[in-house]
N, C-alpha and C positions, 0 to 999 in steps of 0.2 A: 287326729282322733281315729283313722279308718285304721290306721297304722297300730296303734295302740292294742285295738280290738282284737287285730289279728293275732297280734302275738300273746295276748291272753289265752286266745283262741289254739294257737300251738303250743301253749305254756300246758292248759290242762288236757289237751288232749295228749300230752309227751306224758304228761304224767301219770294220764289212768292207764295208756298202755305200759307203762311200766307197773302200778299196779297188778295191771290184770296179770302182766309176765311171771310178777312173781306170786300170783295166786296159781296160776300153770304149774311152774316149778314146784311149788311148794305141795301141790296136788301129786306131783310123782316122787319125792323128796319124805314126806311125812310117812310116821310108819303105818297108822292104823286108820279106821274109818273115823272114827270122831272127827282126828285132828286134820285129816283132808276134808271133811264135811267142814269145819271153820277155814281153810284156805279155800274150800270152794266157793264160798258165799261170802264173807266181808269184803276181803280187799277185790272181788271179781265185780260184786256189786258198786262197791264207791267206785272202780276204776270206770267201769259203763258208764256211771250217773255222769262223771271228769270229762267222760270222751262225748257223753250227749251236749253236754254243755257246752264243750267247745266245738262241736258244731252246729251249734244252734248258733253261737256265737258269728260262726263264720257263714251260716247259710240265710241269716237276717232279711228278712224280704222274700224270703221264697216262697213257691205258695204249699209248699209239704212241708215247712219247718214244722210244724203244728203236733207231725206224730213223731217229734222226737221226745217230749213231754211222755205220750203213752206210753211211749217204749219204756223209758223210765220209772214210770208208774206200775206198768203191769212187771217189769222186772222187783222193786218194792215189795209189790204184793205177794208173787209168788214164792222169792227166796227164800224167807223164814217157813213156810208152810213145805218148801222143800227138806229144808235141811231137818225140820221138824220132822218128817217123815223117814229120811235117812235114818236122820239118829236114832230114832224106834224101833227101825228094823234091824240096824247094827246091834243094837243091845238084844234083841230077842234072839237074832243069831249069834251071840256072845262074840260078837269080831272087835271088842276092844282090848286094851293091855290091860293085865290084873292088875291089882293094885290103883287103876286111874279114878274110879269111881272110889270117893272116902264117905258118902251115904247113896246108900239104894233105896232109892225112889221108888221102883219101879218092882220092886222085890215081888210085891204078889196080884200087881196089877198087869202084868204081862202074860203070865203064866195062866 
C-alpha cells in the first residue's frame, strides 16, 4: 500500500510539472496578452493543485502537511481575480489582436 501511494504521489506530481512546463512555454510562445493570461492561469493553476496533492500524498503524517491545502486554496482564489484584472487592463490598453474580440463588452464601460 506504502508503495502504491508513492507512486501516485510521483505520478501527479510528474504531471503538474509538466503542466506548469507547458504553461511556462506557452507564456513566451503565445502572441498577445489574452492568450498568455489563459496559459498563465489554467494549466499553472491545475498543475500546483497535481503537485500539492502529490505532496500531500507523500508528506502524510507530517505535522505542516496542513498548509499545503491553503496554499491551494489561496492559489484558487486569487487566479481568476488576477487574470480578471489582466485582462481589463490588456483591453483598456488595446494589447490584444484585432479581430479577436467578435462582441465588445466593454465598448463604453471602459472608456
Amino acid at each position: 500500500m506504502n508503495t502504491v501511494l508513492q507512486w501516485i504521489s510521483y505520478l501527479t506530481i510528474l504531471f503538474g510539472a509538466g503542466l506548469a512546463l507547458t504553461a511556462a512555454i506557452a507564456i513566451v510562445r503565445f502572441p498577445d496578452t489574452l492568450s498568455r493570461m489563459h496559459a498563465a492561469t489554467k494549466p499553472q493553476v491545475v498543475g500546483l493543485v497535481l503537485i500539492l496533492i502529490g505532496a500531500a500524498v507523500q508528506l502524510r503524517g507530517h505535522p505542516n502537511v496542513w498548509l499545503l491545502p491553503l496554499v491551494g486554496l489561496f492559489t484558487l482564489l486569487t487566479a481568476p481575480a488576477i487574470a480578471h484584472l489582466i485582462g481589463r487592463t490588456a483591453y483598456r490598453e488595446q494589447r490584444h489582436r484585432d479581430g479577436l474580440l467578435l462582441i465588445n463588452e466593454l465598448g463604453d464601460d471602459v472608456d
